[in-house]
C-alpha positions in Angstrom: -146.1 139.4 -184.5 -146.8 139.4 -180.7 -143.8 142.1 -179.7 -144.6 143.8 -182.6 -145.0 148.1 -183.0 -147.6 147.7 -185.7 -150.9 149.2 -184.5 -154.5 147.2 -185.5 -154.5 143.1 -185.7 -151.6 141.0 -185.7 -151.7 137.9 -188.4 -149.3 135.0 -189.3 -150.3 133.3 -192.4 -148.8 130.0 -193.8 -149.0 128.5 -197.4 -147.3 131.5 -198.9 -143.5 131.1 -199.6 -140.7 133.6 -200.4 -138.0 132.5 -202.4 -134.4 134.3 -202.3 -134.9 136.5 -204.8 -137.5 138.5 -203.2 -140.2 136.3 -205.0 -143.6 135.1 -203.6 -145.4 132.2 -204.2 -148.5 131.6 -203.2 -149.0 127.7 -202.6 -151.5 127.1 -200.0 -151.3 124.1 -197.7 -152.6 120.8 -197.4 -155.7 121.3 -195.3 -155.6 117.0 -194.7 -152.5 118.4 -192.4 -154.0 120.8 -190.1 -154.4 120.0 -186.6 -156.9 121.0 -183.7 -156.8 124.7 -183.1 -155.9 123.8 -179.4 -152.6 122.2 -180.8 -151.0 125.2 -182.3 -152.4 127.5 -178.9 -150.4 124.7 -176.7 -147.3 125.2 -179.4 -147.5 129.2 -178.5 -148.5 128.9 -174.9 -145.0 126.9 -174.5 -142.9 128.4 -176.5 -143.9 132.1 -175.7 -144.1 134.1 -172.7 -145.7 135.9 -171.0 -148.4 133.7 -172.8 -150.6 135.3 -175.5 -153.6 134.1 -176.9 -153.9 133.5 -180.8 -156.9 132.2 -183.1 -156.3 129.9 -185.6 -158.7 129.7 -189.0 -158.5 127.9 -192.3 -159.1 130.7 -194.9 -159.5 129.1 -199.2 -158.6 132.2 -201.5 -158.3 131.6 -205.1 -158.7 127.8 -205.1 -155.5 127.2 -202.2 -156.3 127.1 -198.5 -153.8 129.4 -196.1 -153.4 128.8 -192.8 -154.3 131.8 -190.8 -153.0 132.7 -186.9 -154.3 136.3 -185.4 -153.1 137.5 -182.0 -156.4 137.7 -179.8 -157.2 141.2 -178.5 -156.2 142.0 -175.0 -153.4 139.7 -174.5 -149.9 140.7 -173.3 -147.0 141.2 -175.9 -144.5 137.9 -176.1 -141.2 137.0 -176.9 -139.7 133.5 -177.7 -138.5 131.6 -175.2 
């Protein structure tokens, strides 16, 4: 996502699942388990460097929520440490 070549906004989305055979399902997650958006920017800001700077929404599509992270504009490209 963040070292990525991919030109226009960068997005990480979680409640979606895909199986070994190539197939997707679409789950959603259980929004009783999502923390504080602060949480997941500590969970990039130490595990990722140079640090970048992501935003984290709560997106309901169809009946099933999806987590939803977007790299911030501005921000350097990262790597795992």
């Amino acid at each position: 996502m963040a070292n990525s070549n991919a030109k226009g906004e960068k997005y990480i989305i979680t409640g979606a699942k895909v199986k070994p055979d190539g197939e997707r399902i679409i789950q959603g997650i259980d929004i009783k388990k999502v923390k504080d958006s602060a949480i997941y920017q500590e969970l990039v800001t130490e595990n990722i460097e140079p640090s970048i700077s992501v935003e984290f929404k709560i997106l309901n599509y169809n009946n099933n929520n999806f987590g939803i992270f977007k790299k911030r504009k501005k921000c350097w490209c990262g790597y795992f440490r």
